[in-house]
C-alpha positions as CSV (number, residue, x, y, z in Angstrom):
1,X,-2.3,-10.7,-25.1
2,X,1.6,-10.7,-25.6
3,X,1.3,-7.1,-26.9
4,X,-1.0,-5.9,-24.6
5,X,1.6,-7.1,-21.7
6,X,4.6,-5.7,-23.4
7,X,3.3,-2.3,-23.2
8,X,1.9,-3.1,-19.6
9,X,5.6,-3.8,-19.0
10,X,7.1,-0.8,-21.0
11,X,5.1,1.6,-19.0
12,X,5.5,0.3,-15.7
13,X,8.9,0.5,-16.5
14,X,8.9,4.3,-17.4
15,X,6.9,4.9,-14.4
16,X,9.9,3.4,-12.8
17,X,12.3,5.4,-13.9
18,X,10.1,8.4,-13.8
19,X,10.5,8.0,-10.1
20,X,13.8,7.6,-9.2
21,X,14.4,10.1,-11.3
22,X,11.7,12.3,-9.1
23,X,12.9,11.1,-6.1
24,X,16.9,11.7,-6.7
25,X,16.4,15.8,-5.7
26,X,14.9,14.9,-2.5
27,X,17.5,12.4,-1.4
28,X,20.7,13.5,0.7
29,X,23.6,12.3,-1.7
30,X,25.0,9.9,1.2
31,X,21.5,7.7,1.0
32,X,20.8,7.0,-2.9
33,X,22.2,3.6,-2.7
34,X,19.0,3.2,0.0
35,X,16.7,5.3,-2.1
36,X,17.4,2.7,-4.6
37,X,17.1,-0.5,-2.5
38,X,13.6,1.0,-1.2
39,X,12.6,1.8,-4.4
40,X,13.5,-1.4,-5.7
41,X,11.7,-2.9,-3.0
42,X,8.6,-0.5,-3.1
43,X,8.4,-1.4,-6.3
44,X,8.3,-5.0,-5.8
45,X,5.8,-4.6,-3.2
46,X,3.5,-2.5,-5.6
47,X,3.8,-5.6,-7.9
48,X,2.5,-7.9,-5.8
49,X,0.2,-5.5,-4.1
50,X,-1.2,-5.2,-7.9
51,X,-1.4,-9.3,-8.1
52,X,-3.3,-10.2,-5.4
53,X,-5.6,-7.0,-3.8
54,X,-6.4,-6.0,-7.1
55,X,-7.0,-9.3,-8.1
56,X,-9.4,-9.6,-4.9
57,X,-11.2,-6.3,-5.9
58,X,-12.2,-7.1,-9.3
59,X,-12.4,-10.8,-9.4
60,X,-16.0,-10.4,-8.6
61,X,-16.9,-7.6,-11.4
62,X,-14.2,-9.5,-13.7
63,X,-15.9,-12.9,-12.9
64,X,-19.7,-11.1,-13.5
65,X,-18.4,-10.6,-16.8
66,X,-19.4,-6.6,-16.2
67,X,-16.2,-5.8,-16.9
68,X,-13.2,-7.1,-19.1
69,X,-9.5,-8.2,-17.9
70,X,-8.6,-4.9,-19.5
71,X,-11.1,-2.2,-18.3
72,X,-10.8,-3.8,-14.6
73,X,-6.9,-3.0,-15.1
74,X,-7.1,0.6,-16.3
75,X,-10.0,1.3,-13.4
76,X,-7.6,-0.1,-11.0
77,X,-4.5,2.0,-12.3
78,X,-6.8,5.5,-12.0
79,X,-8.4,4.5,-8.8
80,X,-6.0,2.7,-6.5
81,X,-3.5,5.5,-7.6
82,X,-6.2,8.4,-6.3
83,X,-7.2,6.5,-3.4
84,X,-3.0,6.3,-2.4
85,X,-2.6,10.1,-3.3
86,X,-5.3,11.4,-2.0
87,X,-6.8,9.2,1.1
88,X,-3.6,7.4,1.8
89,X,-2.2,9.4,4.8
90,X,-3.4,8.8,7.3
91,X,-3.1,5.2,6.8
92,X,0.5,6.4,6.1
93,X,1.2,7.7,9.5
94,X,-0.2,4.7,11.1
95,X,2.3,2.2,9.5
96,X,4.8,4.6,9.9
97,X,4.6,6.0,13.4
98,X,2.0,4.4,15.5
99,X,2.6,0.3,15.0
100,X,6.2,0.6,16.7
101,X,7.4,2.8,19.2
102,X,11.4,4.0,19.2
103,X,14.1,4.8,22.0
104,X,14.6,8.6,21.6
105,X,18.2,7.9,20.9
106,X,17.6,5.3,18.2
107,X,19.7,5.9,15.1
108,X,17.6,6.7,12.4
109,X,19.4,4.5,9.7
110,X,17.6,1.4,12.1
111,X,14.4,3.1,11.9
112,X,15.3,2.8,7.5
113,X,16.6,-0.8,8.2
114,X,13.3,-2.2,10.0
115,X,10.8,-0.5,7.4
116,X,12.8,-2.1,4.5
117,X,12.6,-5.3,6.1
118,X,9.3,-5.1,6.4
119,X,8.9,-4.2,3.0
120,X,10.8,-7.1,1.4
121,X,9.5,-9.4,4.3
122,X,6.0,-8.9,3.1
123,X,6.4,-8.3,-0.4
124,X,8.0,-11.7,-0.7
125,X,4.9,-12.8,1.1
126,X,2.4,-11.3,-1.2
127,X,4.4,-13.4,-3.8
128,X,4.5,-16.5,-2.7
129,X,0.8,-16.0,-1.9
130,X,0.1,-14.9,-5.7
131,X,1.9,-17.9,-7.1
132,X,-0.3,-20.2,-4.8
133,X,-3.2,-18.7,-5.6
134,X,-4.2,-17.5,-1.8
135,X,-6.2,-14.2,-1.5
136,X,-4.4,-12.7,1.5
137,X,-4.5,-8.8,2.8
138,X,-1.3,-6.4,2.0
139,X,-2.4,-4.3,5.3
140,X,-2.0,-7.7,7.6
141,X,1.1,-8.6,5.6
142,X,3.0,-5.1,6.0
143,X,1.7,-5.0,9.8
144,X,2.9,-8.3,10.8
145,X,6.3,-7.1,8.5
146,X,6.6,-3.7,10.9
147,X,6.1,-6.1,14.2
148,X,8.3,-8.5,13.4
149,X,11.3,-6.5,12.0
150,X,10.3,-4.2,15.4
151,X,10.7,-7.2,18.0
152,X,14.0,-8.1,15.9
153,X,15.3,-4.5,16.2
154,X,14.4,-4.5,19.7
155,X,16.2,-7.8,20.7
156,X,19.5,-6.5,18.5
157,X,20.0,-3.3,20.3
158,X,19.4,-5.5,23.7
159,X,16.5,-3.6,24.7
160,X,15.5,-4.2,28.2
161,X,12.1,-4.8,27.3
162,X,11.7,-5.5,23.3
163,X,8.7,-6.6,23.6
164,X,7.7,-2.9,24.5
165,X,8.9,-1.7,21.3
166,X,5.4,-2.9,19.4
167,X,2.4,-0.6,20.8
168,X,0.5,-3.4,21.4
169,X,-3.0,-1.0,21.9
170,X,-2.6,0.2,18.1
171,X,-1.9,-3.8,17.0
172,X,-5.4,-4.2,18.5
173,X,-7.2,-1.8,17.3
174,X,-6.3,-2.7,13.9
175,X,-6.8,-6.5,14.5
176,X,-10.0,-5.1,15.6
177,X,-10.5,-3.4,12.1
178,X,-9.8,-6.9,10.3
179,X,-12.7,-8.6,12.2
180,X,-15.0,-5.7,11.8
181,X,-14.7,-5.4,7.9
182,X,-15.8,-8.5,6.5
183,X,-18.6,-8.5,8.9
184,X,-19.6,-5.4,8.1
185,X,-18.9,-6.0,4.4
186,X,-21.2,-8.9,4.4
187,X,-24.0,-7.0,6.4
188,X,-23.9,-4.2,3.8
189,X,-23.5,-6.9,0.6
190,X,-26.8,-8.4,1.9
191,X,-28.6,-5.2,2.3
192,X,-27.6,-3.8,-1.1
193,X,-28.1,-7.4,-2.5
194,X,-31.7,-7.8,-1.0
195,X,-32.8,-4.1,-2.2
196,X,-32.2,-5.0,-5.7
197,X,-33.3,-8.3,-6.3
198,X,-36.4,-6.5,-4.8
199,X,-36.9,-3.3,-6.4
200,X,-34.9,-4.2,-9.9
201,X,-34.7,-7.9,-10.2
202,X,-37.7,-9.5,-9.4
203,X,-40.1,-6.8,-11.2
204,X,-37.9,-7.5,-13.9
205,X,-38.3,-11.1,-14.0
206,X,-42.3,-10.8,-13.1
207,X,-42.7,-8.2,-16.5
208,X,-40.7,-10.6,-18.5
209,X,-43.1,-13.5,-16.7
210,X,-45.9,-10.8,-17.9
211,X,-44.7,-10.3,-21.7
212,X,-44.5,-14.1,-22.9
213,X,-48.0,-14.4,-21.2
214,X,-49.3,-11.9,-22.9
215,X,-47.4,-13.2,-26.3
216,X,-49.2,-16.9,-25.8
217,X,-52.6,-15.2,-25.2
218,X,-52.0,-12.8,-28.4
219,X,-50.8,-16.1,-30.4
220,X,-53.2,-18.1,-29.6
221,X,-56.2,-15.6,-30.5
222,X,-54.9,-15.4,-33.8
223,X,-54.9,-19.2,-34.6
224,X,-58.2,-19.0,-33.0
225,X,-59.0,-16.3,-36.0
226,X,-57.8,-18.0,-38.9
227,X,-59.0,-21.4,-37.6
228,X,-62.7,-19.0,-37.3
C-alpha cells in the first residue's frame, strides 16, 4: 500500500510539473506569479475534487466488491479526465461567464482575483469535508465559491447594487438541477434495479432453486437403488 501511494504521489507530481511547464508559453510574462497561485490552487482543488466525488462515484462499485480500491482509481483517472476534456465546456462557460455578471469597465485582474477565491474558498471546503467524512458536491461548492467572492467584489468596488452582480436566474436554474438529479437518479436506479432482479436475478435464483431440487430427487433415487 505504501508503494502503491508513492508512485500515486510521484506521478501526480510529474503531471504537476508537466503542466506548468505547458502552461508557461501561454502566459503573458507579467502574470506567472498568478499562473502559479491558480495552478497551485487548481491543483489543490483537483485533490480534493479526487477525495470526495470520486470517492462518491465508486464507493458503491468499491463497496459491491465489483471492483478493487485500485481498478476504481485507474477508471476514474481515464474517465473523469475524458469527461473534463471532452464534455467539460460547456459546464466551463457556465462557471465562468453565466453565474456572475461584470461592470464593462471592471478590471480584469478582479475578474482573476474572485475566481481564485472561489477556488481556494471551495477547495478548502472540499477538505474539510473529506477529513470529516461528509459526501458533499464540488459543483455546489465552486457555485456558492463564485457567489460569494461575486457579492464580496461587488460590495468592494461600492457597486450601487451588488447584489445585481450574481444572475440570480442562472443560480436557479442550477439549484433547480440539484433537486432534479437525485430524483431522477433514484427514478432511474429503481427502474434499472427492478428490470434485473426481474429478468437476471430472480430466474437465476429460481434455476439454482431448480438444480438442488433436482439433485435431492436424483440422490435420493439412488439410495432408493441400492437400498432395492
Amino acid at each position: 500500500m505504501l508503494r502503491d501511494n508513492f508512485l500515486a504521489l510521484v506521478i501526480f507530481a510529474i503531471c504537476s510539473v508537466g503542466f506548468f511547464v505547458w502552461g508557461y508559453q501561454y502566459i503573458p510574462t507579467n502574470n506567472y506569479f498568478l499562473f502559479l497561485i491558480a495552478g497551485m490552487f487548481g491543483l489543490f482543488m483537483a485533490f480534493n475534487i479526487g477525495g470526495n466525488d470520486v470517492a462518491n462515484s465508486f464507493g458503491t462499485s468499491v463497496g459491491a466488491k465489483t471492483l478493487t480500491l485500485k481498478q476504481a482509481l485507474v477508471i476514474a483517472a481515464i474517465f473523469e479526465l475524458s469527461g473534463a476534456i471532452f464534455a467539460g465546456s460547456e459546464v466551463t462557460n457556465t462557471i465562468r461567464n453565466e453565474i456572475v455578471k461584470f461592470p464593462s469597465d471592471l478590471n480584469p485582474m478582479k475578474f482573476v482575483i474572485i475566481m481564485i477565491s472561489a477556488l481556494l474558498s471551495s477547495g478548502l471546503w472540499l477538505f474539510y469535508a473529506s477529513k470529516k467524512g461528509l459526501p458533499v458536491s464540488t459543483t455546489h461548492s465552486i457555485v456558492g465559491g463564485i457567489v460569494g467572492a461575486g457579492l464580496a467584489m461587488g460590495f468592494m468596488i461600492k457597486d450601487p447594487e451588488p447584489f445585481n452582480m450574481v444572475s440570480w436566474g442562472e443560480i436557479g436554474r442550477i439549484a433547480v438541477s440539484w433537486v432534479i438529479s437525485p430524483l431522477l437518479g433514484g427514478v432511474m436506479s429503481y427502474i434499472i434495479f427492478g428490470y434485473v432482479k426481474s429478468k437476471i436475478i430472480e430466474p437465476t435464483h429460481e434455476l439454482k432453486t431448480n438444480l438442488k431440487a433436482l439433485k435431492a430427487e436424483r440422490k435420493a433415487y439412488k439410495e432408493s437403488f441400492i437400498k432395492a
